[in-house]
Residue frames as a rotation matrix with the C-alpha (Angstrom) as fourth column:
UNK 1
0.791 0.158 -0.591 -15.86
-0.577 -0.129 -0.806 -9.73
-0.204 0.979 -0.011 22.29
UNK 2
0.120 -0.705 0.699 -13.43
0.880 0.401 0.254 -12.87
-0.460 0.584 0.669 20.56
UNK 3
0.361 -0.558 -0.747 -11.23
-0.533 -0.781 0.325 -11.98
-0.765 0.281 -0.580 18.08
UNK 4
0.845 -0.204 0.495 -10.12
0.440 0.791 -0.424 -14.09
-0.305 0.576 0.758 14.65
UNK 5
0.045 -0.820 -0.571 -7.18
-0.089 -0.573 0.815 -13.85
-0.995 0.014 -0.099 12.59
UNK 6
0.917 0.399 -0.008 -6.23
-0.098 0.208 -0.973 -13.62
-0.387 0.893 0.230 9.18
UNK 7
-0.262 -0.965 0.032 -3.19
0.160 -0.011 0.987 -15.06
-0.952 0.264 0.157 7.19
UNK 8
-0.618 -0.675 0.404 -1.80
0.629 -0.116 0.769 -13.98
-0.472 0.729 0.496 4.27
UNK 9
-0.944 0.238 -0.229 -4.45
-0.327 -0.592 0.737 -11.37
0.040 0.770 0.636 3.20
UNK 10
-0.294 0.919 -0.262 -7.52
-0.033 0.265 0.964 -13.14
0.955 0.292 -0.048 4.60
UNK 11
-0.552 0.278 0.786 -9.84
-0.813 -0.389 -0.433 -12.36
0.186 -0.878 0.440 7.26
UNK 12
-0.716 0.244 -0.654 -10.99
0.237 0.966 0.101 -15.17
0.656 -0.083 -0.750 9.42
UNK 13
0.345 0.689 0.637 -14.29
-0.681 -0.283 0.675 -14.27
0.646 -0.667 0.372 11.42
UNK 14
-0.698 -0.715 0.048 -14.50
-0.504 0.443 -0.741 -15.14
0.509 -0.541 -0.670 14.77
UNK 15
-0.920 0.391 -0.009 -17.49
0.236 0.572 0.786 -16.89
0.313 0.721 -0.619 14.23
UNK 16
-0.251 0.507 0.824 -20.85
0.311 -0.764 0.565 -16.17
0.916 0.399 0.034 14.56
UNK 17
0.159 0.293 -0.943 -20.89
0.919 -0.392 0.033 -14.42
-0.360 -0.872 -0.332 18.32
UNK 18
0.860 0.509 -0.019 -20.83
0.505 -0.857 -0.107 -11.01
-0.071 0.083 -0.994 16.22
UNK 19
0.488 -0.866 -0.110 -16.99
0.066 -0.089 0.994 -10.39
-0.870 -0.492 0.014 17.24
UNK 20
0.521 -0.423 -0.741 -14.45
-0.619 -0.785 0.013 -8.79
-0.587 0.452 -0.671 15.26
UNK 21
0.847 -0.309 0.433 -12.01
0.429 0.878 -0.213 -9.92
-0.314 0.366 0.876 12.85
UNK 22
0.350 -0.734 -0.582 -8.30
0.202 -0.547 0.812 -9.50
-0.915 -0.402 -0.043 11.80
UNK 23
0.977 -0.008 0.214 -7.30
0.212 0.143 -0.967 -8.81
-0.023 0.990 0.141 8.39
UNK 24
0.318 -0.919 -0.232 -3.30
-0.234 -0.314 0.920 -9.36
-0.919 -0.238 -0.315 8.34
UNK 25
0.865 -0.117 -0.487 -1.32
-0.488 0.021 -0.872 -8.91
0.112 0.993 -0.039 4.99
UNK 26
0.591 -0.785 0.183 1.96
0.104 0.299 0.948 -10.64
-0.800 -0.542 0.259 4.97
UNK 27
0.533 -0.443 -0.721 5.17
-0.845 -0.238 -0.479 -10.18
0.041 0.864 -0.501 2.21
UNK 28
0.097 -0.765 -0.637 8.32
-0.257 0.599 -0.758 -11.92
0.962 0.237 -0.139 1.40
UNK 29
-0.876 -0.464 -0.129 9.31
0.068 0.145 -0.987 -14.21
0.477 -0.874 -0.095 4.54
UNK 30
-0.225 0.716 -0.661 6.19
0.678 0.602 0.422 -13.58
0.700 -0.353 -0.621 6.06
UNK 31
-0.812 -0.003 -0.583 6.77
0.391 -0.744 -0.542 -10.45
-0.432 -0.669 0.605 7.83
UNK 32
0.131 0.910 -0.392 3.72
0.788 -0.336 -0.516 -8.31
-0.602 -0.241 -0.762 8.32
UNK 33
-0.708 -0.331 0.624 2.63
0.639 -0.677 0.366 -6.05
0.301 0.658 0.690 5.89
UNK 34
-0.417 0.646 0.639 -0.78
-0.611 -0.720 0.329 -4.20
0.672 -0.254 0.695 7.10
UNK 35
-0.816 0.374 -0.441 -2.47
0.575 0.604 -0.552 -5.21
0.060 -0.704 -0.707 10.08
UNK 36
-0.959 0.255 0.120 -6.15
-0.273 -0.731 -0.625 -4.11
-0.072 -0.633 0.771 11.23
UNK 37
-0.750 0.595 0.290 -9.49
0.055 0.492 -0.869 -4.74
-0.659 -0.636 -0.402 12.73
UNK 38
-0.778 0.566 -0.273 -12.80
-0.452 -0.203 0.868 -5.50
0.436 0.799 0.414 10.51
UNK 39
-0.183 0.948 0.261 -16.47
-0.752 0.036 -0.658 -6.28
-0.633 -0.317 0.706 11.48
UNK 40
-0.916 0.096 0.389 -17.85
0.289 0.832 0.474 -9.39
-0.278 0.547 -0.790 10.13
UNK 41
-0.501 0.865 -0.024 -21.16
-0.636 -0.387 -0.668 -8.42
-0.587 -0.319 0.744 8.16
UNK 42
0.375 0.804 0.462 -22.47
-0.528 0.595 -0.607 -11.22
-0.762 -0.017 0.647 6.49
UNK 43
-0.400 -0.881 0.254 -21.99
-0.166 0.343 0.925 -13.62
-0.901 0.327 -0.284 3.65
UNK 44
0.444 0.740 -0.506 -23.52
-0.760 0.012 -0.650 -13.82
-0.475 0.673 0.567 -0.08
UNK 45
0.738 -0.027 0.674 -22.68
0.383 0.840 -0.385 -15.66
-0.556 0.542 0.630 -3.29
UNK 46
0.774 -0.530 0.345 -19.77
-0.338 -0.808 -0.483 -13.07
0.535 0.257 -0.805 -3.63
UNK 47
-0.494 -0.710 -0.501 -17.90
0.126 0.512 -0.850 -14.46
0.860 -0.483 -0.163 -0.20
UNK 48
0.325 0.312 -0.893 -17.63
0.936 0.032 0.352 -13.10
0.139 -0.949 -0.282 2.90
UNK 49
0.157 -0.164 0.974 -18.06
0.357 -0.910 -0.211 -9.52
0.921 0.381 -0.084 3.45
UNK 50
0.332 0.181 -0.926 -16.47
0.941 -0.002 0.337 -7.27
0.060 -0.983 -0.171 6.25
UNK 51
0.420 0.296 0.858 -16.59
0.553 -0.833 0.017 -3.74
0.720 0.467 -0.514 7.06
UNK 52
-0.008 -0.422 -0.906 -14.84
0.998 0.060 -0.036 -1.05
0.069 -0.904 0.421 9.15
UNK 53
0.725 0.661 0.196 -15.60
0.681 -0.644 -0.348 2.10
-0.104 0.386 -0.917 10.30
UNK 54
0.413 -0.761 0.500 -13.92
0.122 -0.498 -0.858 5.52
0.903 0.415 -0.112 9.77
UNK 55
0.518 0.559 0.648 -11.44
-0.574 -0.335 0.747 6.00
0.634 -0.759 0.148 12.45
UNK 56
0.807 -0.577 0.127 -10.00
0.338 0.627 0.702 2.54
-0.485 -0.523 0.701 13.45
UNK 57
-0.017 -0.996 -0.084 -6.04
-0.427 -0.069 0.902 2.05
-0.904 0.051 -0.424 13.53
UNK 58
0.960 -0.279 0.034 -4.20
0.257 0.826 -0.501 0.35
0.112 0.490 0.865 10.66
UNK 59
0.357 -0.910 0.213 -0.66
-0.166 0.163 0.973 -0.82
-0.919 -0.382 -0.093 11.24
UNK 60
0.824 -0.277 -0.495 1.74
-0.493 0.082 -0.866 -1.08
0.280 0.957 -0.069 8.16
UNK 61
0.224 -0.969 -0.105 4.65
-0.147 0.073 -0.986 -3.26
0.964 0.236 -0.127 9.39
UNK 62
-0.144 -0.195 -0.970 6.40
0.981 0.101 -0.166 -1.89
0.130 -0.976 0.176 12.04
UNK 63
-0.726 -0.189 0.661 5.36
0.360 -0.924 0.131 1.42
0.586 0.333 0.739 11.46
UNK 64
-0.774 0.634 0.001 3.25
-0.144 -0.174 -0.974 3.20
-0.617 -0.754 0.225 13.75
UNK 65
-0.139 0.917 0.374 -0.81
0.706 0.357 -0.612 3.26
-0.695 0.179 -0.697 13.16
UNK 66
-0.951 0.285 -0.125 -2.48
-0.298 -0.948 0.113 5.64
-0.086 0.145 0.986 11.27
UNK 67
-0.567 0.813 0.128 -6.16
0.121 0.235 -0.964 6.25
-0.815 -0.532 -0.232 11.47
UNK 68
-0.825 0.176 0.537 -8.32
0.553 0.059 0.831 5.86
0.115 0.983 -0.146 8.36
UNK 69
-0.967 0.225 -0.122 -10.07
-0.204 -0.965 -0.163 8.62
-0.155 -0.133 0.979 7.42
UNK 70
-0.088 0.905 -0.417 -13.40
-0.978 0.001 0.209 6.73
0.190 0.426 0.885 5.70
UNK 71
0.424 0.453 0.784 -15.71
-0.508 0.836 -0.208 3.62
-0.749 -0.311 0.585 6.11
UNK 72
-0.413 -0.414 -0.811 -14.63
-0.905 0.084 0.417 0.74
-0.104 0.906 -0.409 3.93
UNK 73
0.742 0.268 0.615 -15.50
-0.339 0.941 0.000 -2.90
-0.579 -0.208 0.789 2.99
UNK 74
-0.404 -0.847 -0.346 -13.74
-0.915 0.377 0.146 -6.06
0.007 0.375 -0.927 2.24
UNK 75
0.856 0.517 0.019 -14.82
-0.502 0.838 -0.216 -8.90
-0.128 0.175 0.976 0.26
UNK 76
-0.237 -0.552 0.799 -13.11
-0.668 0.690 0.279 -12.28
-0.706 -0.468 -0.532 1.39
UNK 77
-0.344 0.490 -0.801 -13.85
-0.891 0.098 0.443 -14.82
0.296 0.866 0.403 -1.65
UNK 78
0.293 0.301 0.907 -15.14
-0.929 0.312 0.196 -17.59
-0.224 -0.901 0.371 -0.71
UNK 79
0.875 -0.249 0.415 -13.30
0.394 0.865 -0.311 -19.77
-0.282 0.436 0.855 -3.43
UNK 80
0.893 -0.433 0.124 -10.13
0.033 -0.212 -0.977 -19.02
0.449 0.876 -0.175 -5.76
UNK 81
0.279 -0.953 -0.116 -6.28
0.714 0.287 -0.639 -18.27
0.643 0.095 0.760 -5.14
């Protein structure tokens, strides 16, 4: 399985072998604000949509993980600011 990354708040599939993506936030300076893994599942006329289940890590920072408690999604636009 590849891996992609994602800067400032956007998740970059790691294209289309199926394979995971990273969704990293960043703040002031660039230091890391959440970090954590997301499932490419497809794209519409919305963006690009990706989805994780309940369970995985997220990272705040340096701060240890914690484990999220429910499925979510996350729409990537595919235009704007």
């Amino acid at each position: 399985m590849t891996s992609g990354t994602g800067i400032a708040g956007r998740a970059v599939p790691a294209g289309d072998s199926g394979g995971t993506a990273t969704m990293r936030f960043t703040k002031w300076g660039g230091r890391l604000h959440w970090c954590y893994p997301l499932e490419p599942l497809g794209s519409d006329e919305h963006g690009h949509w990706f989805g994780a289940r309940a369970g995985i890590l997220l990272r705040r920072g340096d701060e240890e993980p914690v484990r999220q408690r429910h499925d979510f999604l996350t729409l990537v636009p595919s235009a704007g600011d």
